[in-house]
N, C-alpha and C positions, 0 to 999 in steps of 0.2 A: 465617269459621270454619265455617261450616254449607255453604257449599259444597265446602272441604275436606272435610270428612266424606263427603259424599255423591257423591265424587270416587272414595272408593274400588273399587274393578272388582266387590268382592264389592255392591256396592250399586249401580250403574251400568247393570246388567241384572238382568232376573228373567226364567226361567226357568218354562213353566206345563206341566207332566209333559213328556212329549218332542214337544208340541204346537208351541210356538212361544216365540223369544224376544223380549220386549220389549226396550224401551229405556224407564229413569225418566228422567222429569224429575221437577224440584223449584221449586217456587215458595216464596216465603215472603210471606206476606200479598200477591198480587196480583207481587209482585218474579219473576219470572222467574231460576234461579241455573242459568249456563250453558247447553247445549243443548236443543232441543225433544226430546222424548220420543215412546214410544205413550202408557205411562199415568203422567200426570200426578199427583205427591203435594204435597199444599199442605198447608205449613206454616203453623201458627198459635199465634204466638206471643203469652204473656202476661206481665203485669211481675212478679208475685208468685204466690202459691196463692191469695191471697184472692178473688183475680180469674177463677181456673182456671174454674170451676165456673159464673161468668156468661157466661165467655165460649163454654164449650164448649154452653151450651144457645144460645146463637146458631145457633153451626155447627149444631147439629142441628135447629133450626127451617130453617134456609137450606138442609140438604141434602134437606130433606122437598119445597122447590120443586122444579118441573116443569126449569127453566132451572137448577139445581145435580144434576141426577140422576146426574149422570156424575164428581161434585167428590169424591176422595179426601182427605179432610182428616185435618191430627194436631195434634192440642191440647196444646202441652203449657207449660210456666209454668217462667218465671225465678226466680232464685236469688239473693240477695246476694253470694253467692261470685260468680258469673255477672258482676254487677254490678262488684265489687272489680276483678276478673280484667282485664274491659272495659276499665276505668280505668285499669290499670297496664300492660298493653299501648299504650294510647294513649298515655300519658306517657312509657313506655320508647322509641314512635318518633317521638314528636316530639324527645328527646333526639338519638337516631341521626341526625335529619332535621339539627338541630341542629350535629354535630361532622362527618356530610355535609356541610353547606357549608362550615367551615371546613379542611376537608383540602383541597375544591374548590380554594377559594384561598388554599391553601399556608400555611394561619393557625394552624395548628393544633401545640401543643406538646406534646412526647413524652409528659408526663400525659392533657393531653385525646385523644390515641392510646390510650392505655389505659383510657381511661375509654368511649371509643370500641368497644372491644373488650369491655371487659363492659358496654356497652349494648346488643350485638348479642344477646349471650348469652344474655341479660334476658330481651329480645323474644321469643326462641325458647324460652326454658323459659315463659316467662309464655303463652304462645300453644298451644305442647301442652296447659298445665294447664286453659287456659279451651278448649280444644275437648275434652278430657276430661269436663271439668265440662259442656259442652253437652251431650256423648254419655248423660253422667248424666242430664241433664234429660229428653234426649228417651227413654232408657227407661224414663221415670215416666208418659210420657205419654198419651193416649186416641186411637186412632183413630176418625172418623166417616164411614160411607155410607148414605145414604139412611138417616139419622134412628137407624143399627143403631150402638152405642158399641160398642169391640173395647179393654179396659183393655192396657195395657203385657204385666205378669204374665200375660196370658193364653196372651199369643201368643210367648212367649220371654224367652229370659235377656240376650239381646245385641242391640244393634239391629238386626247384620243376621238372625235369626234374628227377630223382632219384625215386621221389614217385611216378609219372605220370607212369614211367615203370613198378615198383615193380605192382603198379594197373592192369597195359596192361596184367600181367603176370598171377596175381590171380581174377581175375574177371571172366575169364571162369570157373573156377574152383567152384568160388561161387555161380554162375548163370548159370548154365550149360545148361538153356534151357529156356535164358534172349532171343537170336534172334527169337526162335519161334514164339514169343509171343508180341514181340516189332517190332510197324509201325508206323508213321507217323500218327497221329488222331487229328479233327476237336475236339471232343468231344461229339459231337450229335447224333452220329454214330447208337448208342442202338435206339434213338428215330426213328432217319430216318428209319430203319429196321421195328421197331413193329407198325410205321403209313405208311408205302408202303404198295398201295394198290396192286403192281405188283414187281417181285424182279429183272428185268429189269435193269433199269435201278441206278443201286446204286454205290455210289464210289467203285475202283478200288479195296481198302484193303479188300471187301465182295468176290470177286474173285480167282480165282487160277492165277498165273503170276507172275510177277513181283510187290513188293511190298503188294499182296496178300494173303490170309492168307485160303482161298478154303472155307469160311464160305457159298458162296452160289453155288449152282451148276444147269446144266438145264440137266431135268428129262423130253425127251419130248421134249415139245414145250413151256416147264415150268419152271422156274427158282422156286427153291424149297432150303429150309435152309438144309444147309449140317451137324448134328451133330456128322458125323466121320472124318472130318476134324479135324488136328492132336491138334489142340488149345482146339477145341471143346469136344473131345476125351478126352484128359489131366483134365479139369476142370469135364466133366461128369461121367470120373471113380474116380476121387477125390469124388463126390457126395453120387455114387452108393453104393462105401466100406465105409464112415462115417454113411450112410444111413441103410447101411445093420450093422453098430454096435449100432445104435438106437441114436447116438449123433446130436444134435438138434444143438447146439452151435457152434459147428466147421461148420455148413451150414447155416448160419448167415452171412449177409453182410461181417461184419468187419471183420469175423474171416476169411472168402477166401482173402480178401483183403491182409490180414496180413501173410495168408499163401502163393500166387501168386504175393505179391507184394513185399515179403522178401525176405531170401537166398535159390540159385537155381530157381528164376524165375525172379523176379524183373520186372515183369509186371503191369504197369499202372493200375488204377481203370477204367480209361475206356476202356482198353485193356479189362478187366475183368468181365465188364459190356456189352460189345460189346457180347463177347461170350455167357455170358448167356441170353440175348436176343433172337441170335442166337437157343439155345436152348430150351426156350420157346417156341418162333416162330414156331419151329419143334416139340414140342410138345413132348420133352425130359420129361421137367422139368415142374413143377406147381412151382408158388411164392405165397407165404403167408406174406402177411401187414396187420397191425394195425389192427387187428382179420378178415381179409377177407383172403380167399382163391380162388386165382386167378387159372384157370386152361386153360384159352383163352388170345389168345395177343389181341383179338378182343375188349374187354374192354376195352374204354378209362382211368379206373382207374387202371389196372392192369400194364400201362406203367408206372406210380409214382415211385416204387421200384427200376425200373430201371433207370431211370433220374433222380430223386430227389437223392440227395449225403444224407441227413437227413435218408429217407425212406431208402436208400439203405442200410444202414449199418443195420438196425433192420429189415430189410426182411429176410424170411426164402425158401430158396430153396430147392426143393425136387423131385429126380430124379423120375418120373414117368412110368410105364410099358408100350406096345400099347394097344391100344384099345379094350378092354376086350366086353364081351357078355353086362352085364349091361350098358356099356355106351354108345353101342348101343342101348341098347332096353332105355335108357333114351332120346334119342335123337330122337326116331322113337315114344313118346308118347310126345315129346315137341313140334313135326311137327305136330301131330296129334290136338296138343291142339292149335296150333298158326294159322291153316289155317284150321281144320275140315277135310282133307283129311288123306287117310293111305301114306304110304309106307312103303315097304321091307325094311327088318333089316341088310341089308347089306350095306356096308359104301360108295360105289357109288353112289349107290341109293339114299341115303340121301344127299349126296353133292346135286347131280344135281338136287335135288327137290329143294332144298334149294335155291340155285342158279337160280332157276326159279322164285323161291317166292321172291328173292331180285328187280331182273329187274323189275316185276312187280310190288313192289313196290315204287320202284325210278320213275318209272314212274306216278304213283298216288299223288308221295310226290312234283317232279317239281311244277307244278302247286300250291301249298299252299304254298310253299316255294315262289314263286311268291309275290301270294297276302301277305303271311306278312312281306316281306321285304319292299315291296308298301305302306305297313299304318304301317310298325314301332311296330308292335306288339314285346311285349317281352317274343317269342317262338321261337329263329331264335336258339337258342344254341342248346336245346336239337334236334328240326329236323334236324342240321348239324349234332351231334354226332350220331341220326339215319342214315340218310345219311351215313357217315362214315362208319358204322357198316355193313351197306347193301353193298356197294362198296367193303369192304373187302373179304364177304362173294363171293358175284360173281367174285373176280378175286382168291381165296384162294383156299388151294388145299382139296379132298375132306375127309381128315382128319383133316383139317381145320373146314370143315363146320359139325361136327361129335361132336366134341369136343365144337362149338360156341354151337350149337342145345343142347346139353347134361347144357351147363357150363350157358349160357346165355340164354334157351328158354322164361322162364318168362320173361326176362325183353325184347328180343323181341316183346313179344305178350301184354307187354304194352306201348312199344312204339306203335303198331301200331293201340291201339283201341285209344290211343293219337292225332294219327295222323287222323282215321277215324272221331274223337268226332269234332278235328278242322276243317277240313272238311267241314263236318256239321252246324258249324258256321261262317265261312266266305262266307255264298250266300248273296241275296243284301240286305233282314231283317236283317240280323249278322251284316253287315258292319256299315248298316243305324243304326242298334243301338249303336255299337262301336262309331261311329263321332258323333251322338247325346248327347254319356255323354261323352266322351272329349269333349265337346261343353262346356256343364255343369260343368264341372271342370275346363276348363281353360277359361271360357269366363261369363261364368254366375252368377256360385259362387263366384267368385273376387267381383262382380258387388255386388252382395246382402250383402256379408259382409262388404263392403265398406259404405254400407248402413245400417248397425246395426243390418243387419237382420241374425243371428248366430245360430235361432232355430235348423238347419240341418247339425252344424258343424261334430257332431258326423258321420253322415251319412256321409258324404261328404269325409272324411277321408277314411271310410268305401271302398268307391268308388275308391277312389285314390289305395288303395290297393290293391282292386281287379283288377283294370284294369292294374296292374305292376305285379301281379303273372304271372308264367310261366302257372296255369293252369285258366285260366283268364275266357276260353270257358265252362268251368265244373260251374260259377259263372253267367250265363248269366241270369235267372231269376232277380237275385241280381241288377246286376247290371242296367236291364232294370229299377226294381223296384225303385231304389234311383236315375236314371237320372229322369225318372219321377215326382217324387215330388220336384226334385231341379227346374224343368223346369215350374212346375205349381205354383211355389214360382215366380222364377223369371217373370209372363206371369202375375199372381194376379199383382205384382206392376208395370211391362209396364203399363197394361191397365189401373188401376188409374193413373198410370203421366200422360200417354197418353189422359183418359178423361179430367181429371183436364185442359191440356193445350185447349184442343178442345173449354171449358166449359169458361175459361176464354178469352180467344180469340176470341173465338163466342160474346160474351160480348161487346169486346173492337171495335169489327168490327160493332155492331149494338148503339155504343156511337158515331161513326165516322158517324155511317149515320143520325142519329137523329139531328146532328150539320146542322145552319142554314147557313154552307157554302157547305152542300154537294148539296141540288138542285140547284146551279147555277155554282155547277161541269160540265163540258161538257160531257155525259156519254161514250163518248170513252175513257176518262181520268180514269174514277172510278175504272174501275181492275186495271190498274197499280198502281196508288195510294193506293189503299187497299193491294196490294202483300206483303209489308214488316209482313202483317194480316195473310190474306190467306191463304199466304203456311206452314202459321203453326197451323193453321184449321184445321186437320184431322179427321174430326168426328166419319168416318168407319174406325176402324183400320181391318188391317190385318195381323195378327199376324201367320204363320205359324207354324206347331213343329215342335223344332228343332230349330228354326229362333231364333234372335237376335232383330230382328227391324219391325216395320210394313213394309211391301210391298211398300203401297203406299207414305207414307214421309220419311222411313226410316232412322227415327230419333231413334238415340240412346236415353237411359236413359241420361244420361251428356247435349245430346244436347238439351233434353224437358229441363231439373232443367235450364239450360243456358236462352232458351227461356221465360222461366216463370218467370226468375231473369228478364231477359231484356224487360220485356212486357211494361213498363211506359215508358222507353226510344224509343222503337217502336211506343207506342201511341202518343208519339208528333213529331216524328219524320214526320208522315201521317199526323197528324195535319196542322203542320209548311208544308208540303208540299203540302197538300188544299188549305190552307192559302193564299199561295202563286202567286197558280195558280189560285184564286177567286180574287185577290186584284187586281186593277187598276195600270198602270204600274207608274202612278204618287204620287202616294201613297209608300209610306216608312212604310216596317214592320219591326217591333222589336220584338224579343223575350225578355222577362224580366222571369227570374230564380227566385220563392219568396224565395228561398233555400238561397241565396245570401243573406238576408236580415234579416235572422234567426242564424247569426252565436252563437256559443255558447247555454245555457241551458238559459229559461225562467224559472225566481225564482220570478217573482212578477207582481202584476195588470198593476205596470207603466211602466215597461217593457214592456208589451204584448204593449201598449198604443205609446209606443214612438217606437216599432217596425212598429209596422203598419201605424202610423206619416210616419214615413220614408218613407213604399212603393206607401202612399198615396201622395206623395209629388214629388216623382219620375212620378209616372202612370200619375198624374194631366200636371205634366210639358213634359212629351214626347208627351199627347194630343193635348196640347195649340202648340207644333210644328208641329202638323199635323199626327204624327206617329201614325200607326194601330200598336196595341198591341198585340202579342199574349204571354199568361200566360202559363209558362210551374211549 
């Protein structure tokens, strides 16, 4: 019954100003009643009033210990109605339990059905009245914290107006530096912070003000991360004293979470995460994931930790010192190694070289950035996350770029022999060979396999792979190498269809002239007449590389095999239109098909005998009416 109660949604959550919300639990004497909670209210129950008053100076001796300082208690005392209720509930289901078994098995007679039906009834009025009656007891009751009694009457007329207060009352007490640390948050906040390439312009809560929290401040003409803002502060001396007792565990995602999101703080995981961004960013703290050791917010993978909720909790934070001689003198040999120039070991110096070296590099990279968004190459990720990297570096401050040089110079200096190599290969040889074998793979090889021809499947794959790597340019021998022989595949079989059709159409064009209707052709007639021939004539081909078709007829593979199928239907067609134009306009021509006359398979001498009967009999009689024949 007391968990029904406390089931209800208006009792389920509490609510502390527009701070944060909880989740209650309830226990009843040590009993746990459904889910865990934040703040836990423990019931304690008594059998009578007599009792009330012994029992509640317990609870308040018990909440004065060190070991109960956090124990929300409510005392409140049973009833004999309570008692009755109890009793007639239990006896009403063990009847039900009772006339349940006998329906089970089919024992049960249409009285005991009825008797059945108002035993349910029972249960369920007998069960509202005694959770009624509890609801009565427990707004008689006493709440207990830390030794402080809070009477029923004081705090309310209804229970949930009764717990909603006793809450108002001890919730500062448990979260003592819950508003610090509680704002209004998107969620994205960590992210937006460690991809600003300027700290400018960022939501309000990164500010001092209103709704603010002072995480960023302007140094300058500089908006710079603030690690003694008071949030900042809290979370980073938490680090420093775990750090300084060698524990590894308690600086573990979960375990801040669990420590900043529990009692006395009761601040959000992104609350939590926002800060320690914050101090990364500043260069407080290094984060360690899945065996890397991040020590630059500069790294696109070093943002993971902090955005990913998975990463988050197995990341390791670790408060860091400033900028020591070594990590200068690592940084002033990373410059050295990435551009071949020196500079001084001092941390301005190395900013602003740095930040020289970026501009100048943004500006080397527009332009290829260009061209391979232009041809679709698939290098556009990594030169945006260089980009990125460069962008940070020229607007970051020069302990920023101290820490990127030191933490990231290798992988600077191979971004940008990356970027040099591509370069190199998008002039108009790189390009012309890049469209060459996409040529080859999406137009050529279809073509040839379509045709049986599979020798260069292997290779062809080959190609396919290399031109979808990110380092596509470091393969260009390769890949020049295998469009090449896909292209001399595909150019071997053009130029045979292409002879082939040339060789037989040359043929069909010198059967039409040999015929004794072409000299009394009128010779202005004879090119048109011959065209349906002619244009599929191509003797010279023109085969470019690279190309697809010859130059000059620009006939596909498909459209020769088409022409070379349709040649016979071509050849009479010319025919039938010489014919035509040689014949007297009094004269009637017919075409007769001997195709017509052949139906089915010959399987014997007197067949072949009475087929050819047949066409001789037909030809004989269109004669004797005059008609000129023509034999297709």
């Amino acid at each position: 019954m007391l968990r029904g109660i406390f089931n209800d949604s208006a009792l389920k959550t509490y609510r502390y100003k527009d701070n944060k919300t909880f989740r209650l639990g309830i226990s009843v004497d040590g009993t746990t009643l459904g889910d865990d909670g934040d703040i836990f209210l423990s019931l304690c129950l008594t059998d009578d009033s007599d009792e009330f008053s012994k029992r509640l100076a317990e609870v308040r001796a018990e909440s004065w210990q060190d070991s109960h300082k956090y124990d929300i208690n409510w005392v409140f005392s049973l009833t004999p109605e309570i008692d009755n209720f109890v009793k007639e509930v239990y006896a009403s289901r063990k009847m039900v339990e009772k006339y349940d078994q006998l329906r089970a098995q089919n024992k049960i007679s249409t009285d005991e059905a009825t008797c059945l039906q108002d035993e349910n009834h029972s249960v369920r009025g007998y069960e509202s009245r005694l959770q009624d009656k509890l609801t009565d007891a427990l707004e008689k009751g006493t709440g207990m914290f830390r030794g402080v009694a809070s009477d029923a009457p004081s705090l309310g007329k209804n229970l949930n107006e009764i717990v909603k207060k006793l809450l108002g009352k001890i919730v500062p007490d448990l979260y003592p530096k819950l508003e610090m640390g509680s704002r209004p948050l998107k969620g994205d906040e960590a992210e937006v912070l460690l991809k600003a390439a300027n700290l400018q312009a960022l939501p309000q809560v990164f500010y001092a003000g209103e709704n603010g929290l002072g995480l960023v401040v302007k140094d300058g003409d500089k908006f710079v991360p603030n690690p003694s803002a008071d949030v900042a502060k809290e979370v980073l001396d938490y680090l420093v004293i775990e750090h300084s007792y060698g524990s590894k565990d308690s600086r573990l995602g979960k375990s801040l979470e669990k420590r900043f999101g529990g009692i006395g703080y009761g601040w959000d995981r992104d609350m939590l995460r926002l800060i320690l961004a914050v101090l990364f960013r500043a260069g407080s703290i290094e984060v360690s994931s899945a065996g890397q050791k991040f020590d630059s917010y500069q790294e696109p993978a070093s943002r993971v930790p902090l955005t990913n909720n998975t990463s988050f909790k197995s990341a390791l934070f670790t408060p860091v010192k400033p900028i020591d001689l070594k990590t200068l003198r690592r940084a002033v040999e990373s410059y050295e190694a990435l551009t071949g120039e020196t500079v001084a070991m001092d941390k301005n110096a190395i900013g602003e070289a740095l930040k020289k070296f970026a501009v100048e590099e943004i500006k080397g990279l527009y332009p290829v950035k260009l061209q391979v968004k232009s041809h679709k190459l698939p290098v556009l990720t990594p030169l945006q996350d260089y980009e990125d990297t460069l962008n940070t570096i020229e607007t970051g401050s020069n302990d920023d770029c101290v820490n990127s040089l030191a933490g990231i110079g290798s992988s600077l200096k191979e971004s940008r022999e990356q970027l040099r190599k591509l370069g190199e290969c998008l002039d108009e040889a790189g390009l012309t060979t890049l469209g060459q074998a996409r040529t080859a793979v999406d137009k050529m090889w279809p073509q040839l396999e379509n045709r049986g021809q599979t020798d260069l499947a292997e290779q062809m794959a080959e190609l396919r792979n290399l031109l979808a790597a990110e380092n596509f340019y470091e393969s260009f021998p390769q890949i020049g190498s295998i469009r090449t022989s896909i292209a001399e595949a595909y150019r071997t079989h053009y130029e045979k269809l292409h002879a082939e059709r040339a060789i037989l159409f040359g043929e069909a064009i010198e059967k039409i002239k040999g015929r004794v209707e072409w000299d009394t052709l009128p010779e202005s007639m004879q090119e048109p007449v011959l065209s349906p021939l002619t244009c599929r004539n191509c003797g010279d081909i023109d085969l470019a590389a690279g190309t697809l078709t010859c130059g000059e007829c620009e006939a596909t593979l498909s459209q020769m095999e088409s022409d070379i199928a349709a040649l016979g239907g071509l050849f009479a067609q010319v025919v039938a239109h010489i014919q035509k134009l040689t014949t007297p306009p009094n004269i009637k021509v017919q075409r007769v098909r001997v195709a017509d006359f052949f139906s089915g398979s010959i399987e014997n001498e007197d067949h072949v005998k009475i087929t050819f009967a047949r066409l001789q009999d037909h030809l004989l009689k269109l004669l004797d009416e005059g008609v000129k024949i023509v034999i297709e």
